[in-house]
Structure formats: C-alpha cells, structure tokens
C-alpha positions in Angstrom: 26.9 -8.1 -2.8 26.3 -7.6 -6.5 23.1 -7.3 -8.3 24.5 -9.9 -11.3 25.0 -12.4 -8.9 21.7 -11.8 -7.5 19.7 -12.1 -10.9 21.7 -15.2 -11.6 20.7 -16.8 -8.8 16.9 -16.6 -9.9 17.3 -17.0 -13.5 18.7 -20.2 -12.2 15.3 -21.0 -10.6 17.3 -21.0 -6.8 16.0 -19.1 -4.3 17.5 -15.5 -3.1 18.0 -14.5 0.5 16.6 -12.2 3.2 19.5 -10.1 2.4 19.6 -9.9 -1.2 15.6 -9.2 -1.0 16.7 -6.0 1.0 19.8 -5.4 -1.2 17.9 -5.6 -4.5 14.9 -3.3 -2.9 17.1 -0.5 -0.7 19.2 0.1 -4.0 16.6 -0.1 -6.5 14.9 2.5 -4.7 17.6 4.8 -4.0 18.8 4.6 -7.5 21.7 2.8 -7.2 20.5 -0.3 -9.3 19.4 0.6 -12.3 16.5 0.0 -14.4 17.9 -2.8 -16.9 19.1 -4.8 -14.1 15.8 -4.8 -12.5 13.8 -5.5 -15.1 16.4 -8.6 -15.8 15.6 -9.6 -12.2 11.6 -8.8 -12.2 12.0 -11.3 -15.9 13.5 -14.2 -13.8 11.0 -14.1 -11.2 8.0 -14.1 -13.5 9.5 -17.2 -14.9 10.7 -19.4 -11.8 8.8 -17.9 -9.7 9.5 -17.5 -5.9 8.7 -19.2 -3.0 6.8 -18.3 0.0 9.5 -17.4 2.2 11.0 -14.9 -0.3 7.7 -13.0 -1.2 6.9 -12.7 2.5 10.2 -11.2 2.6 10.0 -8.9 -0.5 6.3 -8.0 1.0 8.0 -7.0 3.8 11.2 -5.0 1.9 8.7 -3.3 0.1 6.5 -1.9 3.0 9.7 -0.5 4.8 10.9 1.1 1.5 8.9 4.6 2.5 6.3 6.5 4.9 4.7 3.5 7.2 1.2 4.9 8.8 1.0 3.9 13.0 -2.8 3.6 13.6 -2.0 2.4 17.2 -3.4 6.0 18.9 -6.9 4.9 16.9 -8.7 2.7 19.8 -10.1 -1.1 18.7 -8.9 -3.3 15.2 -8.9 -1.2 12.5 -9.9 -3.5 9.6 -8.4 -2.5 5.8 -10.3 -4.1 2.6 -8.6 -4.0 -0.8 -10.5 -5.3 -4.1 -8.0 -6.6 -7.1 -10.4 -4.4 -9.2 -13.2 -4.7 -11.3 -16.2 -2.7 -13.9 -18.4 -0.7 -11.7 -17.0 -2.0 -8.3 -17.8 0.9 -5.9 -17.7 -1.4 -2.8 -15.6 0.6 -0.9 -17.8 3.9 -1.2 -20.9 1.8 0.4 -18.3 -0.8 3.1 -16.3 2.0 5.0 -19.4 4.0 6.4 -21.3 1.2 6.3 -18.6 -0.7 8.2 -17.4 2.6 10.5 -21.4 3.4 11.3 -21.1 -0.6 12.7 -18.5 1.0 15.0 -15.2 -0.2 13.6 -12.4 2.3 12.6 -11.9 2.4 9.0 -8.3 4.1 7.8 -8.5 3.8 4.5 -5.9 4.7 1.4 -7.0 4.1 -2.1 -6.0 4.5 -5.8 -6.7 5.8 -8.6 -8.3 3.8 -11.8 -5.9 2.7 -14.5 -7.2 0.8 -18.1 -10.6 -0.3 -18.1 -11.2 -0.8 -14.2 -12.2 2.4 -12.2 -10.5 3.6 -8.9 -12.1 4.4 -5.5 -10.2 7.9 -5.8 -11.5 9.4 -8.6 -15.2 8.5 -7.7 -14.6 10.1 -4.1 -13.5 13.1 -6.1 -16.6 13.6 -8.5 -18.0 14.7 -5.3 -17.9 18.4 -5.3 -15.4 19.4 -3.3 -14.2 16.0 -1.9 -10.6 16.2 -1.2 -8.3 12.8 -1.2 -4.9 14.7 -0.5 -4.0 14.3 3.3 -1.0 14.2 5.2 -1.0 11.1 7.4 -1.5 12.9 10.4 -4.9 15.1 9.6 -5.6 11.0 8.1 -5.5 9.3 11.3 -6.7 12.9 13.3 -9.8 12.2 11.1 -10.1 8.6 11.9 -9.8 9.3 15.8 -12.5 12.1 14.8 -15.1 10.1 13.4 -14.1 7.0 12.4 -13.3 6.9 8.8 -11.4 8.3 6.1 -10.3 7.9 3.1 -7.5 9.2 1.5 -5.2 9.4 -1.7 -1.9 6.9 -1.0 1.1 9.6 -0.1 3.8 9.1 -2.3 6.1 8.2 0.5 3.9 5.1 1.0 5.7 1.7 -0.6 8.1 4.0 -3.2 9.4 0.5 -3.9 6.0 -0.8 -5.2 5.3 2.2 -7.1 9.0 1.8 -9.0 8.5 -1.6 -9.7 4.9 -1.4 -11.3 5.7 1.1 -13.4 8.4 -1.4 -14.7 6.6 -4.2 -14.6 4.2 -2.8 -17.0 6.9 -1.9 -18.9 8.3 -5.3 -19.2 5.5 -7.5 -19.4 5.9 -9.5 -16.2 2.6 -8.3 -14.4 0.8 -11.3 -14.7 3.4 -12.7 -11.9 1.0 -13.9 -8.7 4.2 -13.6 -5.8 5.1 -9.9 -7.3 1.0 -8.8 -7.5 0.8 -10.3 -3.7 3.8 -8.3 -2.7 2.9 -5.3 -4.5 -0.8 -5.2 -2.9 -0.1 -6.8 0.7 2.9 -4.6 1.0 0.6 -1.7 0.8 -1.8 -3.2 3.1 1.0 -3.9 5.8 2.4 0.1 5.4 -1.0 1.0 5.5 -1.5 -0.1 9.3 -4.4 -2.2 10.0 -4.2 -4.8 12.3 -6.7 -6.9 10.0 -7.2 -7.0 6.5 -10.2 -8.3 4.3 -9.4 -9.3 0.6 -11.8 -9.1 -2.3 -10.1 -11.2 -5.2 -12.0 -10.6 -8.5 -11.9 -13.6 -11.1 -13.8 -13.3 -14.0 -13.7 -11.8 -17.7 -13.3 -8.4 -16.5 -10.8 -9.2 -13.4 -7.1 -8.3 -13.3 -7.0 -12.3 -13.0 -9.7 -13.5 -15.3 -9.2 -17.7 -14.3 -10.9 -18.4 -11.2 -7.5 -20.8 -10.5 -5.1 -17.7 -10.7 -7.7 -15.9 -8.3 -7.7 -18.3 -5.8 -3.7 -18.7 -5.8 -3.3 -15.5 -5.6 -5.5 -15.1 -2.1 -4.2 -17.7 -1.1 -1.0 -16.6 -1.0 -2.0 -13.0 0.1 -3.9 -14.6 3.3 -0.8 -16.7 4.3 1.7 -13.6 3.9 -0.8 -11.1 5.6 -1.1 -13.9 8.7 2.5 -14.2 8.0 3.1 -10.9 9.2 1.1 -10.6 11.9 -2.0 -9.4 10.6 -5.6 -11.0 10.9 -6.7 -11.7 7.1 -8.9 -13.4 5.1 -10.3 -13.3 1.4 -12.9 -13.6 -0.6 -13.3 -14.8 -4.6 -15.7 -13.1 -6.1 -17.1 -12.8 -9.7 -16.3 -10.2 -12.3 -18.4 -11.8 -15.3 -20.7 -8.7 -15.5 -20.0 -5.3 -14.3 -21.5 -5.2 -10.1 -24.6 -3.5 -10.1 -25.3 -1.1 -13.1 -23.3 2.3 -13.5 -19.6 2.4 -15.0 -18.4 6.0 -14.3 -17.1 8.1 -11.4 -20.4 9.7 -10.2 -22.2 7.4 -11.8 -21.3 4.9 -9.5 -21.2 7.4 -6.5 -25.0 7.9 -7.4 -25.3 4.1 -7.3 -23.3 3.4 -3.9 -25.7 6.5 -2.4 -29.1 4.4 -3.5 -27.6 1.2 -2.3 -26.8 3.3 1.4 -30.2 3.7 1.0 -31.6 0.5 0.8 -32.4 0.7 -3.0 -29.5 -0.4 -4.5 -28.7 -3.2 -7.1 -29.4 -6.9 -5.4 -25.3 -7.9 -6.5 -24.1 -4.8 -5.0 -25.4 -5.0 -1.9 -25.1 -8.8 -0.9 -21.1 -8.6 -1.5 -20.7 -5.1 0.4 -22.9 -7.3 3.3 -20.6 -10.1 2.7 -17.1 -8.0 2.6 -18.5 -5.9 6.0 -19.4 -9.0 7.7 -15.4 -10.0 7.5 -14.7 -6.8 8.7 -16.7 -6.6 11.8 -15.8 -10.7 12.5 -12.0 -9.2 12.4 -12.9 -6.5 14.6 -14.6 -8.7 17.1 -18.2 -7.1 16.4 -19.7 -9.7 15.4 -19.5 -13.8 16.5 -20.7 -14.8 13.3 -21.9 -13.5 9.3 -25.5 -14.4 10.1 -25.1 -11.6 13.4 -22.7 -9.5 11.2 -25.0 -9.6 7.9 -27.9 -8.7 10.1 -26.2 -5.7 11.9 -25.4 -4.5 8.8 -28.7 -4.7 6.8 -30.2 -2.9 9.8 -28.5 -0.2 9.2 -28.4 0.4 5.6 -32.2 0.6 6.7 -32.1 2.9 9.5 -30.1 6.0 8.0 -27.2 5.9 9.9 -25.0 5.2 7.6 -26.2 7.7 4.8 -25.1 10.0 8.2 -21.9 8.5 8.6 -21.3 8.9 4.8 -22.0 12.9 5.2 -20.0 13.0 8.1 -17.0 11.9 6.2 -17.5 13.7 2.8 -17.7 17.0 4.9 -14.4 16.3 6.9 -12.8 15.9 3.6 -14.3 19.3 1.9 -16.8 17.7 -0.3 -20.3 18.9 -0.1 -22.5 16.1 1.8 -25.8 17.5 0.6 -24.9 15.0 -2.4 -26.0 12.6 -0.4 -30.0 13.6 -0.2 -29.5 15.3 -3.9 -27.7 13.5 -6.2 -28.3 15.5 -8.9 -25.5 17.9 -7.5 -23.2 15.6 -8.9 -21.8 16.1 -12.2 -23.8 15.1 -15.4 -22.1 14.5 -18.8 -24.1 17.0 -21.4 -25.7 14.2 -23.4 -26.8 10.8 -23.2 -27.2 7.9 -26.3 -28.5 4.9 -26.0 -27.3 1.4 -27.8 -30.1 -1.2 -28.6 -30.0 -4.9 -28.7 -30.0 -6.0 -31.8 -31.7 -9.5 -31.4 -34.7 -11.2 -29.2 -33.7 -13.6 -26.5 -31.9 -13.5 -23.3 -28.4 -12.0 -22.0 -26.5 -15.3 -22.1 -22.9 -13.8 -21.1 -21.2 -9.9 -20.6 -17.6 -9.1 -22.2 -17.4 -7.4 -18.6 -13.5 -6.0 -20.1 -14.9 -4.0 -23.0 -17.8 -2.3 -21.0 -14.9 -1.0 -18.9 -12.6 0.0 -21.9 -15.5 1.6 -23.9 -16.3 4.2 -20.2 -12.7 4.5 -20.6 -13.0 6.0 -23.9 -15.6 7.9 -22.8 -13.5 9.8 -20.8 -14.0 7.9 -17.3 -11.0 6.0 -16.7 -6.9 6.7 -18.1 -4.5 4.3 -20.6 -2.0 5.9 -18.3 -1.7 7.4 -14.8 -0.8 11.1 -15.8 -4.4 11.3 -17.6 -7.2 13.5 -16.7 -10.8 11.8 -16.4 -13.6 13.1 -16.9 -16.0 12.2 -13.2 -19.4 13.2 -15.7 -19.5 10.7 -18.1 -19.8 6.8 -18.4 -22.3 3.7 -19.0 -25.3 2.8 -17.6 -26.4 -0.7 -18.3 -29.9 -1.9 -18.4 -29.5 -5.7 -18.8 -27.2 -8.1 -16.7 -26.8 -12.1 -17.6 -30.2 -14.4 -17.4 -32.7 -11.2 -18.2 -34.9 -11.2 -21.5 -34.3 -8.5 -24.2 -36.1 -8.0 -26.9 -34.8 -6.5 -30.4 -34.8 -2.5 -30.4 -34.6 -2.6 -26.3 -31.8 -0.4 -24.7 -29.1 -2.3 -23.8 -26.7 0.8 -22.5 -26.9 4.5 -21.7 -23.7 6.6 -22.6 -22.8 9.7 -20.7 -20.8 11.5 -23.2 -19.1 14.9 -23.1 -16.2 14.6 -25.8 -16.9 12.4 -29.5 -13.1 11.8 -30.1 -13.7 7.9 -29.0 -17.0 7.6 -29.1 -17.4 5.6 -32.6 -15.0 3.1 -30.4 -17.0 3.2 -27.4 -20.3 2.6 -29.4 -18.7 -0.6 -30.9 -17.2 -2.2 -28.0 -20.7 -2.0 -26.1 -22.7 -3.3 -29.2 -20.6 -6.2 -28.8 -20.4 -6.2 -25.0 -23.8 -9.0 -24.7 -24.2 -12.5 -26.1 -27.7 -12.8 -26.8 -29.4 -16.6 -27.4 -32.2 -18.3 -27.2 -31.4 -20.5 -23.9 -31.7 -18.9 -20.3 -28.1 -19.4 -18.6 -27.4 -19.7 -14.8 -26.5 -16.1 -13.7 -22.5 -16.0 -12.7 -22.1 -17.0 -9.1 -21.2 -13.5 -7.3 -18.5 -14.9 -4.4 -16.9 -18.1 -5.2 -15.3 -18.9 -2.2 -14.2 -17.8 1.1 -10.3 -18.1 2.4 
C-alpha cells in the first residue's frame, strides 16, 4: 500500500478504504509518513470531502492511535459532554458536580484554551492548588471515589488527533466538518463513556459561526457517536454574546461558583440545566427534561452541589475553601473600565473580539506552548437587548501586563453595536439532535 496512491484516490473525489484509513493513520503516527504527504492528503479531504463510512472509520483509527481509558470498573452510564467552544463558556465547571451530585459518574478529560476561546483546564487551574495532571488510573480511582474528575488529556490519548491538528492548522484545512467530527468524537470514544452529550456552538464567536455548519456538524457527530456504539445526542446553542458575564480563568471560576449557588447569570444556568438534563436522560435518571430540569434546579438550591464541587477540587489538590471565599482566587492588580460611547440599546456583541482582546490580556494563548495569566480578563456589564446610556461602563478589564492592552482597549470599544431599536435577544439553544 502506498500513501501516493492513497492521496490520489481522494484528490479524485473517490472514496478510501477501511484499510487505507488505518494505513494512512498507523504510519502517520509512527512517523513513517511524512508530514508533506499528509498535509497533501488532509488538502484533498477538505476539498471532496468524505463520506460517512470513511469518517466513522478515521474516528475510529484515530481513537485506537494511543492510551484508550476502560471506565467499565465505574458502576452505572457514565455520561461525557464536550462544547465546540465558546467566550466565557464555563459549563463544564457548573455540569459535572452538578450532574455527579444527581448521582451520575462524571470521567471527565478536558483541554486547554487556544485563540480567543478559553479552556476548561486552565480555569480548573486558577484554583490554588488544583491539579489537572493524572494518570488514568488515580482518574478513574477518583471517579470510583466520588464520582467525578476532571483531568488534563494524557498525551497518550488520540496521538493521531493531536498530529493532525497541529497540521491542520498549519495548512488551512480546519474548517473541514468530517476531520473536526473525527478529531472531537475520536476523543470522546478513547475517553470511555458509554454516552456522550454534545454542545455545538454557532454564532459570531463559535469555532463554526453559521448556524448551518453547526448543525451538520452534530449531525454528523451524533450519527458516528451512535455509530459506534455510544448513546449521543447534541445540542446547538448560541455564541452571539459571550454566556453569562466574566471572560477569564478565575473570572469565570467565580462565576460558575455563584451560579452553583443559585445566583448565577439567567443564560448560564438554563443551558447547564439543559446540557445536565441530557446527561441524566442518558444515564437513565431521569424519564424526561421537565423531571431532569427539576432534579437539577433543586439542587443547585440545596447545597449539595457547592459540596460535590469541594469534594472534587480537594481530591485534585486545590484548596476547596474557594468555594465559600472567592476572593482566594487570584486578582489581576488593576482594573479599567471602557464606557459606551452612545445612548440606546446593545443591538449585537462581536462575541470573537471580546475573546481576543482577554486573550491579550494575558488570559488565553496564540499558541499552545504559552503561559496565561488565570488573574486577568473582562467583565462585561451589558449583553444584547439592555439599555446603555453614553459614559456607562460597558467592560471591566483585569490587567496585570500593558504590552497589549492599547489592542485589548480597542477591540472592546468596538465589541457592541449600539442603536436606537430594541432587538430580539439571540436564541440561547437552537435545536436539539
């Protein structure tokens, strides 16, 4: 088998087999196919495409490339939940002792942010003390324990995918929807969970900013994840405006810890409701989302959860007295506020540059190697449909370095569309799959 005659088939827009999916994904790996042919072959696909068949296939190649994590010892469905990404989405930090304090497993491995959306890693981390860094073993020992964890994804975990994003990156063939539904469902599959809820972000500050390309892209995902044997469903939710209102590692910890309170933002909280409801549906917790919803808004009430959530930040090393004083959490040194300059009302968000401009701050990394800083960030004070007035704060920056901040400071002042006209606020979930 040759890797020419394999890239010719696609560039031709015909299909490639079982066994060239394995060839192309084993040698790749290893080494043995290099780089310039790859990139030649991840070029044709972006082009024609592929079909079901072969990305259910490559989804499976790539989960057996490395380190696959057997939750079977872990009694009941353990139920995984990945987001495509987003400004200010901290939904994980609120769903898995939320969900796990509703009595389903939650086994957990995250990533880190990249560009201008933030990662469930790095918030974890701004907890003092949290660590993310387990071998799979202490991982599911923890689960078993007390029924969540959340960890750092080894780097034995999908090697294939981790090779082939850096090069798709690289090569400008991202924006492919059968290579981003291998890439994420063939995490999902080495992950372990019997059952998988999706959280597919379409919007102006989504990976996928056309609602058509989000729902194509669950689509797909749902019918490979069934495909290989696992319960799964999706839901399309906005990204218009960043959810709820901090952009920033502990920021948004500090958020997530009011909203496990019962006092968090109104966006935040219904989609965390909606996303756990899936959960504990798949789990077979719940016969319905009216029973599930309700399950799960009683306990955001009761304090369990804000228990469950200590529980699991002192298995890991962190300190959970963040949880009843927030203020332990890191601070940037100084805060600056940017004022609307007009009268009227928030008609639309540039959700992207509120991401980039936290990013500058220091909060998120142009490329994985970079250090962020968990202190700093944006706090907004406006979302779409609410009346400002000129001279009102719009944003609050949490800055500890000025190199970027000029850049930061102009990508916010620009971030809102003020007019005279009240819109329609963004619909939060736009379908369920």
């Amino acid at each position: 088998m040759q890797m020419y005659d394999i890239i010719l088939k696609k560039r031709q827009g015909r299909e490639i087999s079982r066994e060239e999916i394995d060839f192309f994904i084993g040698g790749y790996t290893a080494g043995s196919i290099p780089e310039y042919q790859a990139a030649a072959l991840l070029m044709a696909v972006f082009l024609n495409g592929l079909g079901f068949r072969e990305t259910a296939e490559l989804t499976t190649a790539m989960a057996g490339s490395g380190e696959q994590v057997d939750l079977s010892s872990i009694p009941g469905c353990k139920v995984d939940k990945h987001s495509t990404g987003g400004v200010g989405d901290k939904t994980t930090l609120v769903l898995v002792p939320l969900v796990a304090a509703a009595g389903v497993p939650v086994a957990k491995l995250s990533g880190r942010g990249l560009g201008h959306t933030g990662g469930t890693i790095d918030k974890l981390e701004s907890i003092p003390g949290f660590r993310t860094d387990m071998e799979i073993p202490a991982f599911i020992r923890q689960v078993k324990d007390i029924g969540v964890a959340v960890a750092a994804q080894s780097k034995a975990l999908v090697p294939a995918d981790k090779k082939l994003y850096a090069l798709r990156n690289a090569t400008a063939t991202v924006e492919s929807i059968p290579l981003i539904a291998s890439s994420i469902m063939s995490k999902k599959i080495a992950a372990g969970a019997g059952a998988v809820v999706l959280d597919v972000k379409a919007g102006n500050g989504a990976f996928l900013p056309y609602r058509e390309d989000a729902f194509a892209l669950a689509r797909l995902m749902v019918a490979i994840g069934r495909q290989l044997g696992r319960a799964t469903v999706a839901l399309v939710t906005g990204m218009d405006q960043p959810l709820g209102y901090a952009v920033g590692n502990a920021l948004e910890v500090r958020e997530a810890i009011l909203t496990l309170q019962g006092k968090g933002p109104p966006d935040l909280e219904k989609l965390c409701l909606a996303l756990g409801a899936q959960m504990l549906i798949l789990a077979g917790k719940a016969a319905g989302v009216e029973e599930a919803e309700d399950r799960l808004s009683f306990l955001l009430k009761n304090g369990n959860v804000l228990e469950k959530f200590k529980e699991m930040i002192l298995a890991q090393g962190g300190n959970p007295e963040v949880v009843d004083n927030p203020a332990l959490l890191p601070l940037a040194a100084r805060q600056e506020q940017v004022f609307s300059r007009e009268t009227g009302y928030v008609r639309a968000v540039d959700t992207k540059n509120i991401g980039r401009a936290a990013m500058f701050l220091g909060a998120g990394r142009q490329a994985l190697d970079n250090d962020i800083d968990h202190s700093v960030g944006v706090m907004l004070h406006k979302k779409t449909g609410e009346r400002v007035t000129a001279g009102e704060p719009l944003f609050t920056l949490y800055i500890n370095r000025i190199r970027y901040l000029k850049e930061a400071r102009r990508l916010l002042q620009n971030a809102f569309l003020v007019g005279e006209e009240k819109p329609e606020c963004p619909p939060l979930i736009h379908g369920f799959l």
